[in-house]
C-alpha positions as CSV (number, residue, x, y, z in Angstrom):
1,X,62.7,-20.2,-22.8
2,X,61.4,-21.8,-26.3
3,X,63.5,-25.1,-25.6
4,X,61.6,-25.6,-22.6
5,X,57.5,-25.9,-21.6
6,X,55.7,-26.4,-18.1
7,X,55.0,-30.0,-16.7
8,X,51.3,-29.6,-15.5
9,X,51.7,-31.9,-12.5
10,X,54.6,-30.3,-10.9
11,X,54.8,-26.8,-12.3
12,X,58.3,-27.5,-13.4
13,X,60.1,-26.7,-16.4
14,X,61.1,-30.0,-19.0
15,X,62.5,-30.4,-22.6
16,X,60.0,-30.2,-25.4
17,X,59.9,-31.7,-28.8
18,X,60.7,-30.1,-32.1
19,X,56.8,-30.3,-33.4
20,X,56.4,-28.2,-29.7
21,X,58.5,-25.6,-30.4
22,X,56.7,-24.1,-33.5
23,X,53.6,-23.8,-31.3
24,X,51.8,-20.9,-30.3
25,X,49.5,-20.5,-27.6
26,X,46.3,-18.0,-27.9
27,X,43.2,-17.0,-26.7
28,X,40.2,-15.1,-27.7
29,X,38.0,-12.4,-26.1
30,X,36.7,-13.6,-23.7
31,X,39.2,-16.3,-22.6
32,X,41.7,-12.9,-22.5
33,X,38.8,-11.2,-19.9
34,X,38.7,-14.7,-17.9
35,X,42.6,-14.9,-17.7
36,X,42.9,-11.2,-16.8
37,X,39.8,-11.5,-13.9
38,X,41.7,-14.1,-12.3
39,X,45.2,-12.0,-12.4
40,X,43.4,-9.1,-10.7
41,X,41.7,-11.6,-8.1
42,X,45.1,-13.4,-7.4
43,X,47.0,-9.7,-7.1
44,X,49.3,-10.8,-9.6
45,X,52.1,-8.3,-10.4
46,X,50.8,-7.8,-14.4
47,X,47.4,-7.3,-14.9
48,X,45.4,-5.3,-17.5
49,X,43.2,-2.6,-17.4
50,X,40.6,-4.1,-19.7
51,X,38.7,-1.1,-20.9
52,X,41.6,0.6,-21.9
53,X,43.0,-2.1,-23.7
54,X,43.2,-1.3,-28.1
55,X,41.8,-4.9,-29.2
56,X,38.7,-5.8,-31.2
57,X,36.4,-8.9,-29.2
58,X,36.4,-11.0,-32.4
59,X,40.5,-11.2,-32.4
60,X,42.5,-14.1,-31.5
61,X,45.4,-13.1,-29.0
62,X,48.5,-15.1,-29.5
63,X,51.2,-15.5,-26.9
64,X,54.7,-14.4,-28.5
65,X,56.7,-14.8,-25.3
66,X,56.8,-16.3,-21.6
67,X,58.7,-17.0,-18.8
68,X,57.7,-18.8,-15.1
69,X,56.9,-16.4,-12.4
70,X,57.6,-17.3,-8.8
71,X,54.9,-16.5,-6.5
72,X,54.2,-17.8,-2.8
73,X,51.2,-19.1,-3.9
74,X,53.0,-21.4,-6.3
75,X,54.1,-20.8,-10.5
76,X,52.7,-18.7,-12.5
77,X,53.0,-18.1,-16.5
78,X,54.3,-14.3,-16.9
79,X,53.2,-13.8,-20.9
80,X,53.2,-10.8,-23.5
81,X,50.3,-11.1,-25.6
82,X,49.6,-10.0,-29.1
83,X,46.7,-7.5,-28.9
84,X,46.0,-6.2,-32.1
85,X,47.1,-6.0,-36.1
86,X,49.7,-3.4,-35.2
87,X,51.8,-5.4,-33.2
88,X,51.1,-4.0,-29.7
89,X,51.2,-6.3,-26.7
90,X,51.0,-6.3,-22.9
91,X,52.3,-8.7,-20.2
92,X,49.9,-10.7,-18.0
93,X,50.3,-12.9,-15.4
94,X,48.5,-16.4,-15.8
95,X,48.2,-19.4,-13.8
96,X,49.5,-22.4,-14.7
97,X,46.8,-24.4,-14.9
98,X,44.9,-22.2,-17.0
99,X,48.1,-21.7,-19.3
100,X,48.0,-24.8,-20.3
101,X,44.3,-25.4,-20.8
102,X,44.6,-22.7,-23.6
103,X,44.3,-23.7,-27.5
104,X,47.5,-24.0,-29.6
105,X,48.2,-23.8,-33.2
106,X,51.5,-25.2,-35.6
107,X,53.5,-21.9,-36.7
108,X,54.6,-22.0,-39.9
109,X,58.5,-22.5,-39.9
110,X,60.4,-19.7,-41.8
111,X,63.8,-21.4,-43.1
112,X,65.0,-17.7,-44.1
């Protein structure tokens, strides 16, 4: 999936440039309580049980992995987030639009 993002318009799938791949999505606290909230509202099929979750509020949760989720109600982004130092994570379902409304940074490329 990392050759490929989301067209906004059409909830489609297109070819992205080299400069895109080496990006990561995240979020912070309260974005990660926003995006949850509306998972649990839509009855999406992974949500998280926020108060049991082992993250810190001033942490910045970066998306490692996602795929597109079919839904009847249209798209959605299934994504495994980053939640603390030790490496945990947890899948969440987000909507497309708010998926891409979320900050980005340039990862650093590795040429190991």
């Amino acid at each position: 999936m990392r050759n490929v993002r989301v067209n906004t318009a059409s909830d489609t799938l297109c070819p992205i440039s080299k400069r895109e791949e080496h990006t990561v999505k995240y979020c912070d606290y309260e974005s990660l309580k926003a995006l949850n909230d509306t998972a649990v509202k839509n009855k999406y099929n992974r949500s998280l049980y926020f108060d049991k979750l082992p993250i810190k509020k001033d942490t910045l949760f970066p998306i490692k992995d996602w795929m597109v989720h079919e839904y009847a109600t249209g798209n959605a982004i299934r994504t495994s987030i980053v939640l603390n130092e030790e490496g945990d994570s947890a899948w969440l379902d987000i909507p497309v639009s708010m998926y891409n409304k979320l900050p980005d940074f340039q990862e650093e490329k590795n040429d190991d």
